[in-house]
C-alpha positions as CSV (number, residue, x, y, z in Angstrom):
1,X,0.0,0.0,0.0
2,X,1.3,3.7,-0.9
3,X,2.0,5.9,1.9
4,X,-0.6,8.7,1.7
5,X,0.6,12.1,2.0
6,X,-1.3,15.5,2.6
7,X,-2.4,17.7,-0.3
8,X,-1.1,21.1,-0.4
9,X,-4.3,22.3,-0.4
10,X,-8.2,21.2,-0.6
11,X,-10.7,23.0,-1.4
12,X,-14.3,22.4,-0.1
13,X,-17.9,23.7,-0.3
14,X,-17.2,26.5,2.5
15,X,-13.5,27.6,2.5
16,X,-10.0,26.7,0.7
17,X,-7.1,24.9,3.4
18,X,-4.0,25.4,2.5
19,X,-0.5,24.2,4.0
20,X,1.9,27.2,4.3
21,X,5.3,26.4,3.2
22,X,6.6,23.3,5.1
23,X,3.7,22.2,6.8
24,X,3.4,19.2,4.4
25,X,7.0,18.6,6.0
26,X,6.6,19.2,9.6
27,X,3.4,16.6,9.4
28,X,5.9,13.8,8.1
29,X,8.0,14.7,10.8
30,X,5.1,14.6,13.7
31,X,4.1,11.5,12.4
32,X,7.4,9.6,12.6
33,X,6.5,9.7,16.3
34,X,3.6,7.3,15.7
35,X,3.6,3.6,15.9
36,X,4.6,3.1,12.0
37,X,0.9,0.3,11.9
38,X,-1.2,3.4,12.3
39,X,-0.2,6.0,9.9
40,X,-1.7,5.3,7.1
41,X,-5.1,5.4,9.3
42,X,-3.7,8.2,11.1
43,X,-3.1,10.2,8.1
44,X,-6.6,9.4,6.8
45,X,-8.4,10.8,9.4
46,X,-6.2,13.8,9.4
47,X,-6.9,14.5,5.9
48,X,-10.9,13.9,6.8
49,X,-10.8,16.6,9.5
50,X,-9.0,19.4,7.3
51,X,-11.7,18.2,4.5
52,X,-14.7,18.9,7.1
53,X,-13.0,22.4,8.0
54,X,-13.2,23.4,4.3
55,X,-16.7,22.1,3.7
56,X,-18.2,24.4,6.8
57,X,-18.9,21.5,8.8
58,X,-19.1,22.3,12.5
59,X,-15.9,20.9,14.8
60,X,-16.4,20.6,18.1
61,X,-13.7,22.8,20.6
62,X,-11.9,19.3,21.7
63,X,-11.2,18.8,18.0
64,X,-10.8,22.6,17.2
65,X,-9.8,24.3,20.0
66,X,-8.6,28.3,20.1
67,X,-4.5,27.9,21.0
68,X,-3.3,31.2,20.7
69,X,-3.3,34.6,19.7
70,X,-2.3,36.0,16.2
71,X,-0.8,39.3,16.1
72,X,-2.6,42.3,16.1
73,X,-3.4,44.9,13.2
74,X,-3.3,48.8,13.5
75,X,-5.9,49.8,15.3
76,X,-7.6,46.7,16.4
77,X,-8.9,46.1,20.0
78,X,-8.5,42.4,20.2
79,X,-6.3,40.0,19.1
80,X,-7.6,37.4,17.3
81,X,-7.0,33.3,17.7
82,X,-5.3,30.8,16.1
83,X,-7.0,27.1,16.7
84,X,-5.5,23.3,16.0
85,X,-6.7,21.1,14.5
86,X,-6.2,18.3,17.3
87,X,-6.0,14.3,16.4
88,X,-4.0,13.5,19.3
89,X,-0.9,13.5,19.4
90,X,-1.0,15.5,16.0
91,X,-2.0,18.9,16.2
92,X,-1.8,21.4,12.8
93,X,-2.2,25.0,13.7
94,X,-3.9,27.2,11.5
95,X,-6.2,30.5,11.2
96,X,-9.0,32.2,9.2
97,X,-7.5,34.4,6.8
98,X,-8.6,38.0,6.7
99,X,-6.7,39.0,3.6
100,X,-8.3,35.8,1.3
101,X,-11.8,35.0,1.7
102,X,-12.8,32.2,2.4
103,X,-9.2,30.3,3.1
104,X,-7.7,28.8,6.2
105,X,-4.0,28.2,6.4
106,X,-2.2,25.6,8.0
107,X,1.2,27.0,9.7
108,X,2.7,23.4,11.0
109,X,2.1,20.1,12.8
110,X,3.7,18.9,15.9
111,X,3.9,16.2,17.4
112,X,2.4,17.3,21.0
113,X,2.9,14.8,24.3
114,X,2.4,18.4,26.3
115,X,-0.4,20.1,27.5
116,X,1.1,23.8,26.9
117,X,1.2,25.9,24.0
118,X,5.3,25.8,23.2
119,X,6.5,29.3,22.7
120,X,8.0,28.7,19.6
121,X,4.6,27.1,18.0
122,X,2.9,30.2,18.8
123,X,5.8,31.9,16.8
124,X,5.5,29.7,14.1
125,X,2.3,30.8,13.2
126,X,2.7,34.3,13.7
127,X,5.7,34.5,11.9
128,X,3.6,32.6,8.5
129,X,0.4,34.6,9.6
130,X,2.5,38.2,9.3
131,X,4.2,36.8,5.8
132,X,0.6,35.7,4.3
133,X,-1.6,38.3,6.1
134,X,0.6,41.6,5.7
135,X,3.4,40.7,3.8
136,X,3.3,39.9,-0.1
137,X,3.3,36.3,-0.7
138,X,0.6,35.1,-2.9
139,X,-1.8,32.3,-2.3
């Protein structure tokens, strides 16, 4: 049986998913923490929870729970969140974009054996946030 791998992107009924430069990467990494007999099922059922995310469907907060805060614009009040998409141990962090409708991207995966948000995750995603959301890369 082929290894499956994660799409770059998928696109739904609701919203478009789409891995941010390495995320594809850091997921293969996460997951060479796994028992090598569940990946493949592992994987699957990763790849059914982004494809529920970009069909609308509803996730519940123990699936899709708010991690973090995203960094602020000019002149807004309140920070918003960044969620994860949580299949435990796996989580993939990702946000709403703002600057394309309709489109979530996925900063990175880790491999998470931790209750606390790591410093360095929540850098991760700010730092691909701030090149997506204000600076020029296209998606």
């Amino acid at each position: 049986m082929k290894d499956r791998k994660l799409k770059d992107s998928y696109k739904g009924s609701k919203f478009e998913v789409t891995h941010c430069d390495g995320a594809v990467a850091s997921f293969e990494e996460a997951m060479s923490h796994v028992d090598a007999r569940k990946r493949q099922t592992f994987t699957r059922a990763i790849e059914m929870q982004v494809q529920r995310l970009a069909d609308g469907h509803r996730m519940s907060k123990e699936n899709f729970p708010q991690e973090g805060e995203l960094p602020k614009r000019k002149g807004q009040q309140k920070a918003k969140k960044f969620n994860a998409l949580k299949r435990i141990p796996i989580r993939g962090y990702c946000w709403l974009s703002d600057k394309y409708p309709s489109k979530y991207f996925i900063s990175h995966y880790v491999y998470k054996d931790y209750d606390k948000l790591k410093e360095k995750d929540t850098n991760k995603v700010k730092d691909n946030w701030t090149r997506i959301e204000v600076g020029s890369d296209e998606y």
